[in-house]
MDAnalysis code that builds the backbone (N, CA, C; Angstrom):
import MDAnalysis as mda
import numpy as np

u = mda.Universe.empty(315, n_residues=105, atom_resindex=np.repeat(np.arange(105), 3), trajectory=True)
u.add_TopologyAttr("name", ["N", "CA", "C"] * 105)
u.add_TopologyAttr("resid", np.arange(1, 106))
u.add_TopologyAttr("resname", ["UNK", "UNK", "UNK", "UNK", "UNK", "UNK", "UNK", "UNK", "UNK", "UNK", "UNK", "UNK", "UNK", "UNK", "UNK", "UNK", "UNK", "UNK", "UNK", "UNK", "UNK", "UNK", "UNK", "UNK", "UNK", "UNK", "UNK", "UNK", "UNK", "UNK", "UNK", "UNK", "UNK", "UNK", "UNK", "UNK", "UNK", "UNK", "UNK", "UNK", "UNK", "UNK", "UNK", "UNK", "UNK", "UNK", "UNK", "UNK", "UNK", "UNK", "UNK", "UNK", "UNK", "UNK", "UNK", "UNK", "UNK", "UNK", "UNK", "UNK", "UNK", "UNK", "UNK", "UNK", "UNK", "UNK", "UNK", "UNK", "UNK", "UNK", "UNK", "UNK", "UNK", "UNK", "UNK", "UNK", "UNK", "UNK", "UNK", "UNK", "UNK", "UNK", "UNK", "UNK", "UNK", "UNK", "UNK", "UNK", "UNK", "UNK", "UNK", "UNK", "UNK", "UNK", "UNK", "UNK", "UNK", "UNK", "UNK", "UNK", "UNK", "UNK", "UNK", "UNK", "UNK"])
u.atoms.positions = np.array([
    [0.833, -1.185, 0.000],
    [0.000, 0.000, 0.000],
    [0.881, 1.253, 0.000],
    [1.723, 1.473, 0.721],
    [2.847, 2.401, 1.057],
    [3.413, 2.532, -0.649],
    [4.038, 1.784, -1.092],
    [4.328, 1.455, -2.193],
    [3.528, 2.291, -3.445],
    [2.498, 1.826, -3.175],
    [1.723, 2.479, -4.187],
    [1.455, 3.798, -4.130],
    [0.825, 4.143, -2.714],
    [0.904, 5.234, -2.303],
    [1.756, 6.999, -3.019],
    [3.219, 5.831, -2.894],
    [4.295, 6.629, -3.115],
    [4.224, 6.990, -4.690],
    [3.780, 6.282, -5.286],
    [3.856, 6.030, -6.725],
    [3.075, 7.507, -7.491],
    [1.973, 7.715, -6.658],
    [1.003, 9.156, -7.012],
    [2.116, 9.884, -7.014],
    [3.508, 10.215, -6.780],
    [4.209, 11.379, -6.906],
    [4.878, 11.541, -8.306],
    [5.087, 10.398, -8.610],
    [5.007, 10.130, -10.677],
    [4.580, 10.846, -11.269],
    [3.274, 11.375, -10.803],
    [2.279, 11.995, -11.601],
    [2.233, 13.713, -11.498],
    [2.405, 14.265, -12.574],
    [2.792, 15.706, -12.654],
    [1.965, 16.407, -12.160],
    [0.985, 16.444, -12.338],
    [-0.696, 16.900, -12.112],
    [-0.849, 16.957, -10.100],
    [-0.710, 15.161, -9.284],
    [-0.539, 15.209, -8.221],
    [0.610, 16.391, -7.658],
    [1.481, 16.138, -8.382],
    [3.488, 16.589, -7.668],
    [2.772, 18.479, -8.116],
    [1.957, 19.071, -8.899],
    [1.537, 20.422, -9.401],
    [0.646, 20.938, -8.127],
    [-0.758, 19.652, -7.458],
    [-1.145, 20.530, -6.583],
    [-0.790, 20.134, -5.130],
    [0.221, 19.113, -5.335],
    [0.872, 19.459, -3.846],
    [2.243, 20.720, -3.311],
    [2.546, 20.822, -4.647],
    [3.455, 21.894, -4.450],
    [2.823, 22.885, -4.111],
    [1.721, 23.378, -4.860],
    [0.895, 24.769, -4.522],
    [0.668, 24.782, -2.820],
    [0.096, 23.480, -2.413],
    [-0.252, 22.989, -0.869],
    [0.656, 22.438, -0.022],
    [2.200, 22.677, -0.231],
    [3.325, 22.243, 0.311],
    [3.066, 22.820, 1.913],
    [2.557, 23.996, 1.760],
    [2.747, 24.217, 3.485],
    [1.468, 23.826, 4.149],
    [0.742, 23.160, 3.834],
    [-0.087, 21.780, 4.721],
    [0.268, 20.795, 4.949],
    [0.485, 20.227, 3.743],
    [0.738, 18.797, 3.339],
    [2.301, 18.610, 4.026],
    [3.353, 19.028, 3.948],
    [4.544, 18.384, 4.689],
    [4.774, 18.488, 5.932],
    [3.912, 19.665, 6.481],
    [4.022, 19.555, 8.447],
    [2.873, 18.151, 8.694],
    [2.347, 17.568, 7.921],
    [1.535, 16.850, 8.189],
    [2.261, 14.752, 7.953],
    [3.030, 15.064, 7.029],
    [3.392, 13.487, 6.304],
    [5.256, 13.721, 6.791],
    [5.752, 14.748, 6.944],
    [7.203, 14.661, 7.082],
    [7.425, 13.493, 8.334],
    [6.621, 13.484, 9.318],
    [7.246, 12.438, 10.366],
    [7.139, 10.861, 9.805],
    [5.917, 10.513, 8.871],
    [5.604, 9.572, 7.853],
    [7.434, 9.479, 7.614],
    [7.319, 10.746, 6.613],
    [8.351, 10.018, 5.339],
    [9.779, 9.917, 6.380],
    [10.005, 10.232, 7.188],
    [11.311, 10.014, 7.847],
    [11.139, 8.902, 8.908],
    [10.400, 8.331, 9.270],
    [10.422, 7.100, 9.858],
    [10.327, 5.835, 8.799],
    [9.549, 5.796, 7.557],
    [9.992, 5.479, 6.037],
    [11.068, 5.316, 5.854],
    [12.085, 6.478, 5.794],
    [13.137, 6.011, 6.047],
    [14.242, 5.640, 6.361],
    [13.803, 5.893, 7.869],
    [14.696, 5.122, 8.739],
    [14.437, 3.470, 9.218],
    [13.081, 3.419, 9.078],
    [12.760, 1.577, 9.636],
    [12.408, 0.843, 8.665],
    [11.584, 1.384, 7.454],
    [10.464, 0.893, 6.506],
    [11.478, -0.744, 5.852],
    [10.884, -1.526, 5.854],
    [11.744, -2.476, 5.460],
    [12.090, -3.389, 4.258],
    [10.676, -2.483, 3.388],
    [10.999, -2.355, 1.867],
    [12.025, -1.799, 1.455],
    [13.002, -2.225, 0.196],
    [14.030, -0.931, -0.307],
    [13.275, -0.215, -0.895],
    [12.153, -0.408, -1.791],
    [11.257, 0.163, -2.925],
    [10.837, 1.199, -2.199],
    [9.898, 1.191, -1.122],
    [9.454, 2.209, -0.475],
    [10.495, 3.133, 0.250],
    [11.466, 2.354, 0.224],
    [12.454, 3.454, 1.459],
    [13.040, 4.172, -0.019],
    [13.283, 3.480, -0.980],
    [13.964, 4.715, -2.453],
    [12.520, 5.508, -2.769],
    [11.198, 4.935, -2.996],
    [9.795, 6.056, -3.316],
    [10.453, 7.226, -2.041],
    [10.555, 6.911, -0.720],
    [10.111, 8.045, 0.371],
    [11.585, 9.165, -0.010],
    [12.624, 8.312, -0.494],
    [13.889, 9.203, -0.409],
    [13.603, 10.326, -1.353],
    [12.719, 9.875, -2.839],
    [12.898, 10.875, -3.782],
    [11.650, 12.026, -3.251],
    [10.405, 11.915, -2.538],
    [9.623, 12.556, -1.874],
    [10.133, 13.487, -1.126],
    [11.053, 13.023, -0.442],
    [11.736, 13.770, 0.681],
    [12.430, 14.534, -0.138],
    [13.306, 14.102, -1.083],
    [14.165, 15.097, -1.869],
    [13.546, 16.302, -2.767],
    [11.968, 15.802, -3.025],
    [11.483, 16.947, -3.977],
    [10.900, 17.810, -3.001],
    [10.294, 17.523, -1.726],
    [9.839, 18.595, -0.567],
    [11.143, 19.489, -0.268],
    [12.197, 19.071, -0.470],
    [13.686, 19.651, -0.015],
    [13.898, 20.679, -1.273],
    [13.458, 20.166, -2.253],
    [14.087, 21.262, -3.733],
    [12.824, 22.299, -4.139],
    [11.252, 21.768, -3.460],
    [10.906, 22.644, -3.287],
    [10.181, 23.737, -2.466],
    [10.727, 23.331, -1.216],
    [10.605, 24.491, -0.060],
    [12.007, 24.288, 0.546],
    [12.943, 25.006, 0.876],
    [14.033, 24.226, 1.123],
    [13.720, 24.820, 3.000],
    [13.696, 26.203, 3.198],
    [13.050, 26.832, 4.084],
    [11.970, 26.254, 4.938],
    [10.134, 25.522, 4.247],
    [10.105, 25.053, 4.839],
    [10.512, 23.381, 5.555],
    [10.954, 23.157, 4.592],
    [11.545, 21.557, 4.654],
    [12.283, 21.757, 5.868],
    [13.217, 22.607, 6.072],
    [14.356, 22.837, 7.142],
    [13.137, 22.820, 8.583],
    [12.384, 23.815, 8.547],
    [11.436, 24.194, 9.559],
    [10.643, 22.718, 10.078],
    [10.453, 22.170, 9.135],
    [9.700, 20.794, 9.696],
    [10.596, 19.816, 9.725],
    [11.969, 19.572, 9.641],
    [12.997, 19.321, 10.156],
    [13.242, 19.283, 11.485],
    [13.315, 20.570, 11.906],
    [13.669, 21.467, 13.101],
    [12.575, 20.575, 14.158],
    [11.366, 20.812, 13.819],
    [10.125, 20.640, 14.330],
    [10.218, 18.967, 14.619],
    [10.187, 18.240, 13.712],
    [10.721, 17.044, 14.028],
    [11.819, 16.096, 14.778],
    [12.800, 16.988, 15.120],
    [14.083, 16.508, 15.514],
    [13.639, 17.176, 16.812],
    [13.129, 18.138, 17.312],
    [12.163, 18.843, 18.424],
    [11.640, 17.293, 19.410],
    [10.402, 16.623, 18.312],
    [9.973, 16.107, 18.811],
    [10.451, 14.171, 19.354],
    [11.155, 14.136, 18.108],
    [11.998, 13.189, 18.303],
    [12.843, 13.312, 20.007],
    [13.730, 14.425, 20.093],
    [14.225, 14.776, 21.543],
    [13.422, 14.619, 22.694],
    [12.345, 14.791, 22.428],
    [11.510, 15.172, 23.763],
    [10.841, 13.700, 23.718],
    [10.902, 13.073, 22.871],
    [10.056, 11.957, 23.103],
    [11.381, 10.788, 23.981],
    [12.444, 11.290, 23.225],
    [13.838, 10.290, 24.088],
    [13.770, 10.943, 25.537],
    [13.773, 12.056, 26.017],
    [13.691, 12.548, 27.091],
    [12.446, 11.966, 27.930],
    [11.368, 11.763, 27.535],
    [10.062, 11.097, 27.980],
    [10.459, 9.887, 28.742],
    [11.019, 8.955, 27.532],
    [11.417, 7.845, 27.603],
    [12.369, 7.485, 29.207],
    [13.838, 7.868, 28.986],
    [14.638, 8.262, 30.140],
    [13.779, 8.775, 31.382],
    [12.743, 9.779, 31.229],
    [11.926, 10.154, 32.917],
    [11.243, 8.397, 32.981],
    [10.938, 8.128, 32.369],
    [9.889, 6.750, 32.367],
    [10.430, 5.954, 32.917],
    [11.929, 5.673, 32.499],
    [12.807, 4.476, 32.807],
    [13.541, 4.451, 34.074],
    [13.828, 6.052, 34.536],
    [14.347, 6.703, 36.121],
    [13.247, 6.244, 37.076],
    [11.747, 6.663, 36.518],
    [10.838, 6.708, 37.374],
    [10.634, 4.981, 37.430],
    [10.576, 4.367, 36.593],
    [10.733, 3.015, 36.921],
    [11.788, 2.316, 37.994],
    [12.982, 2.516, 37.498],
    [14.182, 1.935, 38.449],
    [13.777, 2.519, 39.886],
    [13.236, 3.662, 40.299],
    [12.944, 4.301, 41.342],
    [11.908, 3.510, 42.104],
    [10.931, 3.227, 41.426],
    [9.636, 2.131, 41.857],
    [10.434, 0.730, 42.421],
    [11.346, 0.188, 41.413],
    [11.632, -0.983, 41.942],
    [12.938, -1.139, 43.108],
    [13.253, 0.216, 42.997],
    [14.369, 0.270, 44.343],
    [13.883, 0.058, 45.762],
    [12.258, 0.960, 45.981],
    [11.547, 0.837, 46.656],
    [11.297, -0.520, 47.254],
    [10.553, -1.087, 46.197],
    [9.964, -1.978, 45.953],
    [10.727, -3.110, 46.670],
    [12.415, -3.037, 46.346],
    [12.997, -3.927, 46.507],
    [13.671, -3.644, 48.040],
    [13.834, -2.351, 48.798],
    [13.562, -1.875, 49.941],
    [13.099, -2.823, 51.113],
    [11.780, -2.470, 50.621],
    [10.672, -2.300, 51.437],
    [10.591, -4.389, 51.331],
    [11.212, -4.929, 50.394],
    [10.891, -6.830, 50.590],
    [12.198, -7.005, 51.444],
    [12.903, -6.412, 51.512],
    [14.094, -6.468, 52.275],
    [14.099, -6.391, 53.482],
    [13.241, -5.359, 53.835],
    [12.791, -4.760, 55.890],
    [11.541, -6.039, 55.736],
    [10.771, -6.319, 55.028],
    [10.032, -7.716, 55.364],
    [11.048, -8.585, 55.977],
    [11.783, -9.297, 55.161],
    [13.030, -10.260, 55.216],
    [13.376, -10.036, 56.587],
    [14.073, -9.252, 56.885],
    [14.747, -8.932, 58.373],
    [13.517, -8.674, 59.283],
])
């Protein structure tokens, strides 16, 4: 599906009114096409998402950068999430492991 998906960018007519609508359409699919391809485990689809990515780049380069920015934003904060999650965990089971210990004795 992805595959095919990608394939509508072939088409001059599609690639004409998404350019006009570039500043909807890529704050909306850029986290799509960069997890595409970084995991996607097709080559076909990970070369469709590369040339997508490359024509959003040649034609907004400005906003391409901006939803870049915006992305690598959220990417950070989601690793930061992660790390409070994993502190606040080890913290639970220190307790945890505490408190079976003063049982024990």
């Amino acid at each position: 599906v992805a595959e095919r998906a990608l394939f509508f960018w072939n088409n001059d007519h599609i690639v004409g009114l998404i350019a006009q609508n570039r500043n909807v359409i890529l704050p909306i699919i850029f986290e799509a096409l960069e997890k595409n391809i970084q995991y996607h485990w097709n080559q076909a689809v990970n070369g469709l998402t590369v040339n997508v990515r490359k024509m959003f780049l040649e034609m907004d380069t400005e906003l391409f950068e901006e939803c870049q920015r915006q992305y690598q934003e959220k990417v950070a904060l989601a690793k930061d999430l992660e790390e409070q999650r994993e502190q606040a965990w080890k913290r639970l089971e220190a307790v945890v492991e505490g408190k079976a210990e003063d049982m024990v004795v």
